[in-house]
C-alpha positions as CSV (number, residue, x, y, z in Angstrom):
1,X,124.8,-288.0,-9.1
2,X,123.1,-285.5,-7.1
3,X,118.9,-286.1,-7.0
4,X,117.0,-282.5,-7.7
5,X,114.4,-281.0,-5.1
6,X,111.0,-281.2,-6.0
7,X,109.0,-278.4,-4.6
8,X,106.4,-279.8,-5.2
9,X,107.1,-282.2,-2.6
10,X,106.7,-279.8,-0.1
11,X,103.3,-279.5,2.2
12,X,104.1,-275.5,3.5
13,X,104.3,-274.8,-0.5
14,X,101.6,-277.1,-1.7
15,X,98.8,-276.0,0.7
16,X,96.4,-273.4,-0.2
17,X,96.4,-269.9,1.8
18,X,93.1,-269.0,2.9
19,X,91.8,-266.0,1.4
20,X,91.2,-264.2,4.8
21,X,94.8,-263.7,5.4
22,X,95.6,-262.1,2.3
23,X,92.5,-260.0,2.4
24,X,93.9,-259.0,6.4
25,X,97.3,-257.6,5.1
26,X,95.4,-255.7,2.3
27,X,93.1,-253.9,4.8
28,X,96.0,-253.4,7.4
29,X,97.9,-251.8,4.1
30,X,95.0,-249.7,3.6
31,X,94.1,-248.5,7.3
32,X,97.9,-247.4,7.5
33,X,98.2,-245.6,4.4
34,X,94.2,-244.1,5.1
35,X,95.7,-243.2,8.6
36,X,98.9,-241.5,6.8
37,X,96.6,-239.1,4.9
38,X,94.4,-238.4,7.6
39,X,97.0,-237.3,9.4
40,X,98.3,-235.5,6.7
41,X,94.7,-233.6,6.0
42,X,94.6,-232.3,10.1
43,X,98.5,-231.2,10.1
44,X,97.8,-229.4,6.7
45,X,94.2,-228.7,6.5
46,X,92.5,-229.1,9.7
47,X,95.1,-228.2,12.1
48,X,97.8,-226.3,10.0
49,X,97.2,-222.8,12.2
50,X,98.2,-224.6,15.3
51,X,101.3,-226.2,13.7
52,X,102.1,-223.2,12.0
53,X,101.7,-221.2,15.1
54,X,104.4,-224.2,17.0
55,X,106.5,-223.7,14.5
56,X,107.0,-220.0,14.9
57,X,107.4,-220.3,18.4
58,X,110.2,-222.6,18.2
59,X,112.2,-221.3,14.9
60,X,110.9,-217.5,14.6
61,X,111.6,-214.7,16.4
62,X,110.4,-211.4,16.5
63,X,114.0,-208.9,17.3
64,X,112.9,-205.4,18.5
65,X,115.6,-202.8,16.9
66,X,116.1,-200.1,19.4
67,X,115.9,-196.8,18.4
68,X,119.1,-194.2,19.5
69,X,117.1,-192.5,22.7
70,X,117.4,-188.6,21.5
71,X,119.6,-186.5,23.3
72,X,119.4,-183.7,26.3
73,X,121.7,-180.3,25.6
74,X,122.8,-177.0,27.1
75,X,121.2,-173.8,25.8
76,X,124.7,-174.1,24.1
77,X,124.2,-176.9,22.6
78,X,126.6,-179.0,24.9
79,X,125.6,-182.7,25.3
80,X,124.0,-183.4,29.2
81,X,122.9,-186.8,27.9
82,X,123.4,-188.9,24.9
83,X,123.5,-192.6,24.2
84,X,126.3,-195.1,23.1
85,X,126.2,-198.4,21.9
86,X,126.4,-201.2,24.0
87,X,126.0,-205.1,23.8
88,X,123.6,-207.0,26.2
89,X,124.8,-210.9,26.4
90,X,121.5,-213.1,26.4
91,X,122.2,-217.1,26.7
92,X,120.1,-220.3,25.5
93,X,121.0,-222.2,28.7
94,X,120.2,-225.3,26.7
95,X,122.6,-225.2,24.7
96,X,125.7,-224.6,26.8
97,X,128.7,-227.0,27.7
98,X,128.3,-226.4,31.8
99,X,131.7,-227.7,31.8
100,X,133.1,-225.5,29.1
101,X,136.5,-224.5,30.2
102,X,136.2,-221.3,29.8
103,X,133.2,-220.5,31.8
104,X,135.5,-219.3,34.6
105,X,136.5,-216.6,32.2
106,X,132.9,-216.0,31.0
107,X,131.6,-215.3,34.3
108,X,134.5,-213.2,35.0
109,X,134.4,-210.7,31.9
110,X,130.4,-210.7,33.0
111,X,131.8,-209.6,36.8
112,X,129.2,-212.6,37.9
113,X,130.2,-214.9,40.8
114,X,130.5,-218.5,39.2
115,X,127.4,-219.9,41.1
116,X,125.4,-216.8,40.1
117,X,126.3,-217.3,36.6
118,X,125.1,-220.9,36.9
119,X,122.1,-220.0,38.8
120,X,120.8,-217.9,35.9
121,X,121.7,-220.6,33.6
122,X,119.7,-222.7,35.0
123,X,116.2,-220.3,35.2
124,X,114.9,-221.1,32.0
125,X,116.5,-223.2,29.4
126,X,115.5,-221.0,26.4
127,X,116.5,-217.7,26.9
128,X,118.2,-215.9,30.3
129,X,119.8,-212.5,30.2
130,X,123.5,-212.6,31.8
131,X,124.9,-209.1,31.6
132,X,122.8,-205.9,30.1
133,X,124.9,-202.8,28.2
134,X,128.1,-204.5,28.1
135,X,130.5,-202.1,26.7
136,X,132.0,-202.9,23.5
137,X,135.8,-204.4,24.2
138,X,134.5,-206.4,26.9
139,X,131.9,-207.3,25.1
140,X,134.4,-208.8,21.9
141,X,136.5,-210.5,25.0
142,X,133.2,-212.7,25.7
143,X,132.7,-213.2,22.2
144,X,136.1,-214.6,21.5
145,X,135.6,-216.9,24.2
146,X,133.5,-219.0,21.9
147,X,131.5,-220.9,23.9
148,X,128.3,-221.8,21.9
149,X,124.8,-220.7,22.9
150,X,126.3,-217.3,24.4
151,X,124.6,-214.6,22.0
152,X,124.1,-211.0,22.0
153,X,121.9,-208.0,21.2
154,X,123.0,-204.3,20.3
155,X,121.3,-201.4,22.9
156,X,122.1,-198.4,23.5
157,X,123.8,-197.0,26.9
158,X,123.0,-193.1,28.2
159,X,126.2,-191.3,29.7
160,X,126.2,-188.4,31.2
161,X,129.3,-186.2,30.6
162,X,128.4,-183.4,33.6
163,X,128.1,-186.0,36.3
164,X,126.8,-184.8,39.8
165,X,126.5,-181.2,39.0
166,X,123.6,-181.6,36.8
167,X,122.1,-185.0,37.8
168,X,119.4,-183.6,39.6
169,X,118.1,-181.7,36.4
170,X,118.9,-184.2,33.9
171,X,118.1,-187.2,35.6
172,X,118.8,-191.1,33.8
173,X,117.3,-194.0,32.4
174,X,117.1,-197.6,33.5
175,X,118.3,-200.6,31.9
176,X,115.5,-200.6,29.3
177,X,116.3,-197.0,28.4
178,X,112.9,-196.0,30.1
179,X,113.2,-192.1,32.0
180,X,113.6,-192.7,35.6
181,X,114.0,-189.2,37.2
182,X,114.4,-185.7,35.7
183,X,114.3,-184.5,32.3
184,X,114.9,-188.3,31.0
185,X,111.5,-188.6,32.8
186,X,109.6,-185.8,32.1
187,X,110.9,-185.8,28.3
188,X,110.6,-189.4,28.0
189,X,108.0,-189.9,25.5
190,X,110.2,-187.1,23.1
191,X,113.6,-188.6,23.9
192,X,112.2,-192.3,23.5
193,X,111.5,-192.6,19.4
194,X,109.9,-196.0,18.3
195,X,111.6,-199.2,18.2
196,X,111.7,-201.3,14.9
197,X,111.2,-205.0,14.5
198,X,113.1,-207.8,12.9
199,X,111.0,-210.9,12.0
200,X,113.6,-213.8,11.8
201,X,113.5,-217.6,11.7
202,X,116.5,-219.0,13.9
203,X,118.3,-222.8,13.7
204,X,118.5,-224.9,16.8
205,X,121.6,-222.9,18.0
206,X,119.7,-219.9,18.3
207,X,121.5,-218.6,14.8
208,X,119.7,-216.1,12.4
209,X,119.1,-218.1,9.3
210,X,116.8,-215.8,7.2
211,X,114.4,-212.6,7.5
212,X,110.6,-213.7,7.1
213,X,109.0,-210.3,6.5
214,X,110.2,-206.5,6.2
215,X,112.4,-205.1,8.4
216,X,110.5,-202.8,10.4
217,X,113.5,-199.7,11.0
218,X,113.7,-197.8,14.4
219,X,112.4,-194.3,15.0
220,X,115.2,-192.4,16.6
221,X,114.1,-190.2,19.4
222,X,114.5,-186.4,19.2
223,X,116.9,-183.6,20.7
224,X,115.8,-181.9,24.1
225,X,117.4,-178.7,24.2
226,X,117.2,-177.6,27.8
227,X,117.7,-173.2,29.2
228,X,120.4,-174.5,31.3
229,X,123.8,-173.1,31.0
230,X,126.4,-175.6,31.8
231,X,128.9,-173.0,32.5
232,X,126.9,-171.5,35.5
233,X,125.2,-174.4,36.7
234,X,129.2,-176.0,37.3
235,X,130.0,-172.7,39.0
236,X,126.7,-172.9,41.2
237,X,127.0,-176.1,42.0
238,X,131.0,-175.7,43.0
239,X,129.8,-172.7,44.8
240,X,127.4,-174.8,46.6
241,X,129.2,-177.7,47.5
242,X,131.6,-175.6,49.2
243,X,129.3,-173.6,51.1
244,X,127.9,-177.2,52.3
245,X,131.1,-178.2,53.1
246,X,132.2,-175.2,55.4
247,X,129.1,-175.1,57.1
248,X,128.9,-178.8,57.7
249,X,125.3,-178.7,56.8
250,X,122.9,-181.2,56.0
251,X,122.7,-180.3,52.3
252,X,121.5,-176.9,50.3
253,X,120.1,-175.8,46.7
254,X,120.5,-172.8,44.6
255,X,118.0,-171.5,41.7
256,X,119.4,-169.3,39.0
257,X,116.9,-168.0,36.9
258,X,116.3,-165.3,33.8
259,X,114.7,-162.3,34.6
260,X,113.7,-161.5,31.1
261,X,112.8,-164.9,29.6
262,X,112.0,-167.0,32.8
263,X,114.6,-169.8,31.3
264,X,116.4,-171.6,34.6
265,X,120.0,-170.8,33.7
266,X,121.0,-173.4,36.6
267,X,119.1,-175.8,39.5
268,X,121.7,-177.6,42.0
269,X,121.5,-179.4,44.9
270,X,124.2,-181.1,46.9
271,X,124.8,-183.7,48.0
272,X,124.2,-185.1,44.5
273,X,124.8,-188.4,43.0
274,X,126.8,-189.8,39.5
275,X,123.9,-190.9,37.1
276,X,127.1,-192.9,35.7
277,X,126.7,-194.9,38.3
278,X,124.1,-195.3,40.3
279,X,124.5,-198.5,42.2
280,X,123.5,-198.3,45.7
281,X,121.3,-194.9,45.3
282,X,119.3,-193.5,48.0
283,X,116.5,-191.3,47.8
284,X,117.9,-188.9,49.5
285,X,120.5,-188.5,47.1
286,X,118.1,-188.6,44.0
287,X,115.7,-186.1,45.4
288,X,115.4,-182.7,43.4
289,X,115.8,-180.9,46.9
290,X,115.3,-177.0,45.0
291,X,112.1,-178.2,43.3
292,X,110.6,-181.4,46.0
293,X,111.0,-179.8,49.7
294,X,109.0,-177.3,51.3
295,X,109.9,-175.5,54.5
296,X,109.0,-171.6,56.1
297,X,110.6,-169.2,54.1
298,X,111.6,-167.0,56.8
299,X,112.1,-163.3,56.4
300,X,112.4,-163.9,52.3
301,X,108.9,-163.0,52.6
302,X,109.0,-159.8,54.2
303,X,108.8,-158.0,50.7
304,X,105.8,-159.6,49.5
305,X,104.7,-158.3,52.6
306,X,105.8,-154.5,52.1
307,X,104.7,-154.6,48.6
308,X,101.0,-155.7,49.7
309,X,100.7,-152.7,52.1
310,X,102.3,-150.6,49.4
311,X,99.7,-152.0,46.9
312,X,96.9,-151.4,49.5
313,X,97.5,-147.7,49.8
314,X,97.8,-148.1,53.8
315,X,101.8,-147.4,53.7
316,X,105.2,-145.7,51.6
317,X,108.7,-146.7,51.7
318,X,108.9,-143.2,54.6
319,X,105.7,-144.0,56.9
320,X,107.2,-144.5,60.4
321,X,106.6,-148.0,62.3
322,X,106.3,-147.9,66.1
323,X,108.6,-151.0,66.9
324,X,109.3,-150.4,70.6
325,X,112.4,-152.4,72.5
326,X,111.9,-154.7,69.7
327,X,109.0,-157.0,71.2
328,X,104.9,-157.3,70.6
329,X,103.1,-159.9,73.0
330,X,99.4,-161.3,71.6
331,X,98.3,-163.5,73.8
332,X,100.7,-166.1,75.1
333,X,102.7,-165.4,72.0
334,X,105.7,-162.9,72.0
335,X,107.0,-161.5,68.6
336,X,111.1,-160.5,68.7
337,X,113.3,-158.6,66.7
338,X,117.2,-159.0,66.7
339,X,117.6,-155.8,68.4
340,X,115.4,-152.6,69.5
341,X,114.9,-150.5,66.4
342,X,112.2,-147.8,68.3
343,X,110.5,-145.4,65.3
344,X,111.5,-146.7,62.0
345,X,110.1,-146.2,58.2
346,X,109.1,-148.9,56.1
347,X,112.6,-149.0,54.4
348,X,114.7,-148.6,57.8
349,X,112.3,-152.4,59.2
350,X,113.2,-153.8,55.9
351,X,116.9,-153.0,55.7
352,X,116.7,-154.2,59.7
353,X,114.7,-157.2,59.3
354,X,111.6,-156.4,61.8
355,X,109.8,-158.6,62.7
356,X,107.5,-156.4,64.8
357,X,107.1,-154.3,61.9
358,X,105.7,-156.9,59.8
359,X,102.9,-157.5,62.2
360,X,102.0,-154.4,62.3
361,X,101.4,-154.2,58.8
362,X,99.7,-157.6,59.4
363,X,97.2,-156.4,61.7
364,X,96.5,-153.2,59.6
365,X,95.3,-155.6,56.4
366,X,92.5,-158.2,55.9
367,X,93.6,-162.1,56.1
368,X,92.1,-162.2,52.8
369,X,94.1,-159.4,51.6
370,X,96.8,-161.1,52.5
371,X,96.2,-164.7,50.7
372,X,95.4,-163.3,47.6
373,X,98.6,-161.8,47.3
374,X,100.3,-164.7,48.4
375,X,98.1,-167.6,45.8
376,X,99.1,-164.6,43.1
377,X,102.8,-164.8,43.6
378,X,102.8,-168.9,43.6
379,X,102.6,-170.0,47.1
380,X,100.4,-172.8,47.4
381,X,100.3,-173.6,44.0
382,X,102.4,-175.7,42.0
383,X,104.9,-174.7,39.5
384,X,103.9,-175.0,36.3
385,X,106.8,-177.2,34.9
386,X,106.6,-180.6,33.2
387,X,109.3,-181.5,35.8
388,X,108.4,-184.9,38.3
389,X,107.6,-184.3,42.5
390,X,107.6,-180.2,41.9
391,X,105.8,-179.5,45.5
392,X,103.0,-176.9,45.5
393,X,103.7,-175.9,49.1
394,X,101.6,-175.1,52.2
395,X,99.1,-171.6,52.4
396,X,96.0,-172.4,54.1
397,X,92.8,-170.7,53.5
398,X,92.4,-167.5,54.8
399,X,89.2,-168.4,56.8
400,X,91.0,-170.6,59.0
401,X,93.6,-168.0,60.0
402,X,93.9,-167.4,64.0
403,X,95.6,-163.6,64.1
404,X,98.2,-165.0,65.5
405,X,98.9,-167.1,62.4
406,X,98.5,-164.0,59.9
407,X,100.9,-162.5,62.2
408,X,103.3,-165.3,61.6
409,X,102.8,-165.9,58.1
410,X,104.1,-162.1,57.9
411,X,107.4,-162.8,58.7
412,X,107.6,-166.2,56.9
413,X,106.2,-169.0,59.3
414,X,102.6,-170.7,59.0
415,X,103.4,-171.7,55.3
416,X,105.5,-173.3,53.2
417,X,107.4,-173.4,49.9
418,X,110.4,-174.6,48.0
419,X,113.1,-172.7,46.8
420,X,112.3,-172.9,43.4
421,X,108.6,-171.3,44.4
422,X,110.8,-168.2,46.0
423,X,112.8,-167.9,43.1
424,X,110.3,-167.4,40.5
425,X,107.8,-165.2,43.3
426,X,111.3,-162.7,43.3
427,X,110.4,-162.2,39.6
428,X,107.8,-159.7,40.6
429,X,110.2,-157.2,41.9
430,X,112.7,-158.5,39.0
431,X,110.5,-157.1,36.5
432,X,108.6,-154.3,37.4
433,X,105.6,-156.6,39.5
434,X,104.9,-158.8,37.0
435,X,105.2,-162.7,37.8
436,X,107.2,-164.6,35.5
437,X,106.0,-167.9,33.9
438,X,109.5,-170.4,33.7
439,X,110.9,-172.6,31.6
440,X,113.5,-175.5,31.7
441,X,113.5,-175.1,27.6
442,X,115.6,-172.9,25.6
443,X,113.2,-169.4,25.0
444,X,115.5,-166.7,23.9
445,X,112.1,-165.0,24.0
446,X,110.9,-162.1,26.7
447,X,108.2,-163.6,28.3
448,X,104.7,-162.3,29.2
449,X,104.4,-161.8,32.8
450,X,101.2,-161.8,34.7
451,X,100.9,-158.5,36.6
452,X,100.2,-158.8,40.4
453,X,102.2,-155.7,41.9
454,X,102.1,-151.7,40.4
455,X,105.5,-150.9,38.3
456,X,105.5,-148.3,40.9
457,X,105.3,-150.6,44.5
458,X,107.6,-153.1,42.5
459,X,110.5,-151.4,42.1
460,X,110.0,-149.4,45.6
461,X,110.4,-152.6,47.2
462,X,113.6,-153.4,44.4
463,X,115.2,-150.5,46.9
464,X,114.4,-151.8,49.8
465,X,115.9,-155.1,48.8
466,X,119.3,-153.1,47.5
467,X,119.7,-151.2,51.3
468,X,119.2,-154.9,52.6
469,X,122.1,-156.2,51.1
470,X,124.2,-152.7,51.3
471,X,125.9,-150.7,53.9
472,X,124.1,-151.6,57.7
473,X,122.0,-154.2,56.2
474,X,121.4,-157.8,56.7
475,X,122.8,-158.9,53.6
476,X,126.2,-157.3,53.0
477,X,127.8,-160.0,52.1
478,X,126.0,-160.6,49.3
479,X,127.4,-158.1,47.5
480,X,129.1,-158.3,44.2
481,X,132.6,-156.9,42.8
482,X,130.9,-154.8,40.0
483,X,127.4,-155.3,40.0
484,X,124.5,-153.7,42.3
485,X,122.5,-156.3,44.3
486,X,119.6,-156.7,46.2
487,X,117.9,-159.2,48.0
488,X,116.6,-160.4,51.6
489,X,117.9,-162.7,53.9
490,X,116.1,-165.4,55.8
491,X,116.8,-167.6,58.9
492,X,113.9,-170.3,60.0
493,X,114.6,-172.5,62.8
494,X,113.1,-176.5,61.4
495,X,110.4,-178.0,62.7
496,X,110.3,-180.7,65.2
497,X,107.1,-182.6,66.3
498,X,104.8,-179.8,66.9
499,X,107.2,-177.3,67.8
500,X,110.6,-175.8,66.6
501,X,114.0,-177.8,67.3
502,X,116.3,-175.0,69.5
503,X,119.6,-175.6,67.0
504,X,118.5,-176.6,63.6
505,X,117.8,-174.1,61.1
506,X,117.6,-173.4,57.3
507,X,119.5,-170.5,56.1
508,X,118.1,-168.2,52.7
509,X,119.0,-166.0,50.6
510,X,117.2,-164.7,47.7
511,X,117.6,-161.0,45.6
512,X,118.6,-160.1,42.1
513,X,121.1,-158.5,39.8
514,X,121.9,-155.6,39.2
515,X,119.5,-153.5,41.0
516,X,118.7,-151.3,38.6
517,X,117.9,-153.0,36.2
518,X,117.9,-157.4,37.2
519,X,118.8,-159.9,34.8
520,X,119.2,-162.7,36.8
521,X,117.5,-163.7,40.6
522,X,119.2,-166.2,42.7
523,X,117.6,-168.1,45.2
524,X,119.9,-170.4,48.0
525,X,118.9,-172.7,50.6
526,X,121.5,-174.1,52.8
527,X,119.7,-176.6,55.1
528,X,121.1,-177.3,59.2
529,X,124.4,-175.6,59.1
530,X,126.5,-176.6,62.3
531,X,129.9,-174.5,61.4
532,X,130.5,-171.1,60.7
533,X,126.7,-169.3,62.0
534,X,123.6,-170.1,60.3
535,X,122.1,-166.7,59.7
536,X,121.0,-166.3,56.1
537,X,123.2,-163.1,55.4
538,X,126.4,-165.3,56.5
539,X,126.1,-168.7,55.0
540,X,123.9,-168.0,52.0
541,X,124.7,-164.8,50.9
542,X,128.6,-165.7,49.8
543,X,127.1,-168.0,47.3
544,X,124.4,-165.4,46.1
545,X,127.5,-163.1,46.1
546,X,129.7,-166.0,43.9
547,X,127.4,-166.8,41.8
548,X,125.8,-163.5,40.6
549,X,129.4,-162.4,39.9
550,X,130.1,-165.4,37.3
551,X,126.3,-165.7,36.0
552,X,126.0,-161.6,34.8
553,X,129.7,-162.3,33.3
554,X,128.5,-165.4,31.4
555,X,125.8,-163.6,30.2
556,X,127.8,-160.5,29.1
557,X,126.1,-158.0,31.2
558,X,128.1,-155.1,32.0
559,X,129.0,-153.8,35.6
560,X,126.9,-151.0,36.4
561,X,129.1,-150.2,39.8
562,X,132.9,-148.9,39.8
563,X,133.3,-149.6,43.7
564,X,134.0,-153.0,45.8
565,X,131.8,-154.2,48.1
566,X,131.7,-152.7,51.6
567,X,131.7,-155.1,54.1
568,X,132.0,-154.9,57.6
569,X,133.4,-157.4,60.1
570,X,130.3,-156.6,62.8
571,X,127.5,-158.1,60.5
572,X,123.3,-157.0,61.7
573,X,121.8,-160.0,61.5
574,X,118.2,-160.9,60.9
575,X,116.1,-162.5,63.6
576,X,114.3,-164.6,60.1
């Protein structure tokens, strides 16, 4: 038989406990728990704003919603610009399996080198961007990949459907849909609309869970609706590149503009660049050449000077100019025409091109006389167009003048100006000697001209300009099948240091159509031909001729001449 235990019996179970160690586990007990709620009172009470704030930043995300960037038309209504959707692939480095097998694939539907695509994953390991504006089938590709922490975001992408021949007027965007050159630049703020927001919180794989506020919805931008004609700016440009091309020039511009609203039908340069792609760009190509470079204008200014004298009283169109063998010395300084003209009228020196002529119509007027005229047609000033780097030109103050330089500046050297500057001066004979104010918007509307030159002296000069580009003058091949023309030519050698270079030159020619009554003017610059001449009446002139021809039939004007042009193979050339 088995003896029982008495407890009892034992020492560790019959000795008292002393009352400090009971009281010591109480008070630990109660530290802890006191502890517990303290901490409980700072996370909820004390310090909740900071823990709040920590968990926002590590759960909630605000999502901007783009808006859809408004588009840039034709006077027609034909879309220059417009926006399509694209995915941009963002990553949580974090989170991704570096030795997923498929990240070959990944980083070759992104068209990343491997190692680039792992040195971007390894920048921050929260968020990295790895390909913006993805289009949309390569974009499902990477999603079907299904490699976790890969994610994506919906933009918008602008495409250009006229490419190079209206880059430089239209312009693009960067990657953040931001206006970068042209009208995308100068229209941004229009075209851009207001992004939304999207307040979400976001798991640990970076996966939407909920909304924690309103949505916030996009403002979409608006519609610019630009005076340019597609249909003549293609054929200007065409016209242009050719006439680049043949010549083997540097590069060139035209100008096509209104002469009853002051819309620009069409603005070209070559070369030009693809604002679908525009890897690799150089400013050269991206520079609005019509509207950002200056140079002499040459003999295109010669009717600004006949029209001054006409204004002044102190000529007409018949009084005879003493021109001599075609040479005036002042000073070290000796003045040449092409050719010896002797006795001429006003008319005869235009429709020549003298030189000499213009000087002596020079030294008859006031420096001051001069300059005003010249500030009142535009030169020195800056267009007045919203459009980026328009260049205001060169046209010093008259008090500073040496009479060697108002002789100069008579015949087009001593200041400077773009093309687009000469286009919109030729307005004043265009309408009747009132300058036109321009657009680059849609009008429809005659505009208000600001008088500088008598109806009268205006349209004298208009027939000086049509016996310039007919029969014997320096501009024949400017004529149109159709249409009367006229217009002046203009030949300026380029400057070099502080001289001129001996074979580089910049070839002009600006007029307007018809005669009669204009419509349109046309201003072209081809810059350093090396082929084919580079006189003003032979290498600009064709494209005048071309592109008059096509813009008046665009417009539906009606031919006002039943006879071809008359051409002859012996062309008088301006000295410019």
């Amino acid at each position: 038989m088995k003896r029982g235990i008495a407890l009892g019996s034992s020492p560790l179970l019959t000795s008292a406990t002393p009352i400090w160690r009971s009281r010591l586990i109480v008070a630990g007990f109660a530290l802890v728990f006191l502890g517990l709620g303290a901490r409980a009172a700072y996370v909820q009470v004390f310090g909740n704003e900071f823990f709040q704030r920590q968990g926002e930043i590590r759960f909630e995300r605000t999502l901007e919603l783009p808006p859809n960037r408004g588009r840039v038309l034709d006077r027609n209504g034909l879309i220059l610009a417009t926006s399509v959707v694209a995915q941009s692939v963002w990553a949580i480095p974090e989170n991704i399996d570096r030795q997923h097998p498929q990240m070959p694939e990944l980083a070759r539907l992104l068209d990343l080198p491997p190692a680039e695509l792992q040195r971007r994953l390894d920048r921050h390991p929260t968020f990295v961007w790895l390909r913006r504006q993805l289009d949309e089938p390569r974009a499902a590709q990477v999603r079907a990949l299904g490699i976790e922490g890969i994610h994506f975001r919906k933009e918008y992408r602008r495409q250009y459907p006229e490419g190079e021949a209206l880059a430089h007027v239209v312009g693009f965007t960067n990657v953040e849909d931001v206006g970068q050159e042209g009208v995308e630049l100068a229209f941004n703020a229009q075209l851009s609309g207001q992004a939304g927001s999207r307040r979400v919180l976001r798991d640990r794989f970076g996966r939407v869970v909920e909304d924690v506020r309103e949505v916030i919805p996009p403002v979409d931008g608006r519609d610019v609706q630009l005076s340019i004609d597609s249909r003549i700016q293609f054929f200007a440009f065409q016209r242009l590149r050719e006439a680049v091309q043949q010549h083997q020039a540097r590069g060139g511009s035209i100008v096509v503009l209104d002469a009853r609203t002051g819309e620009i039908l069409a603005l070209a340069n070559y070369p030009s660049f693809n604002p679908n792609q525009r890897r690799n760009l150089s400013g050269e190509q991206v520079r609005n050449r019509a509207l950002t470079d200056t140079f002499e204008p040459g003999s295109t200014v010669k009717p600004f000077m006949a029209a001054i004298a006409l204004e002044r009283g102190l000529v007409r169109p018949e009084t005879l100019i003493e021109t001599g063998d075609g040479r005036l010395t002042m000073g070290r300084f000796t003045i040449r025409d092409i050719r010896a003209l002797g006795t001429v009228t006003l008319n005869e020196a235009m429709k020549a091109s003298s030189n000499v002529a213009m000087v002596k119509l020079a030294q008859i007027m006031q420096p001051r006389e001069m300059w005003e005229a010249y500030t009142r047609i535009g030169f020195g000033q800056r267009p007045q167009l919203p459009f980026p780097g328009a260049a205001s030109g060169r046209l010093r103050p008259y008090e500073s003048w040496r009479p060697i330089e108002q002789a100069t500046m008579s015949y087009g050297y001593g200041l400077s100006t773009s093309l687009f500057q000469l286009a919109q001066a030729y307005t004043v004979f265009a309408r009747d000697g009132k300058l036109l104010p321009v657009t680059l918007l849609k009008s429809q509307q005659p505009a208000q001209g600001v008088p500088v030159f008598s109806p009268q002296h205006a349209q004298a000069v208009r027939h000086m300009l049509a016996l310039s580009a007919g029969p014997g003058g320096t501009a024949q091949r400017a004529q149109t099948v159709g249409f009367s023309v006229g217009g002046k030519t203009g030949t300026s050698r380029v400057q070099e240091g502080t001289g001129y270079a001996i074979n580089r030159h910049r070839s002009f020619f600006v007029g307007l159509a018809p005669a009669e009554q204009p419509r349109v003017v046309v201003a072209v610059m081809i810059d350093e031909p090396t082929e084919g001449g580079f006189f003003g009446g032979v290498v600009a002139a064709p494209v005048f001729s071309a592109t008059v021809q096509q813009t008046l039939r665009v417009l539906g004007v009606a031919p006002d001449v039943d006879v071809r042009p008359h051409i002859v193979a012996d062309l008088v050339q301006e000295p410019g």
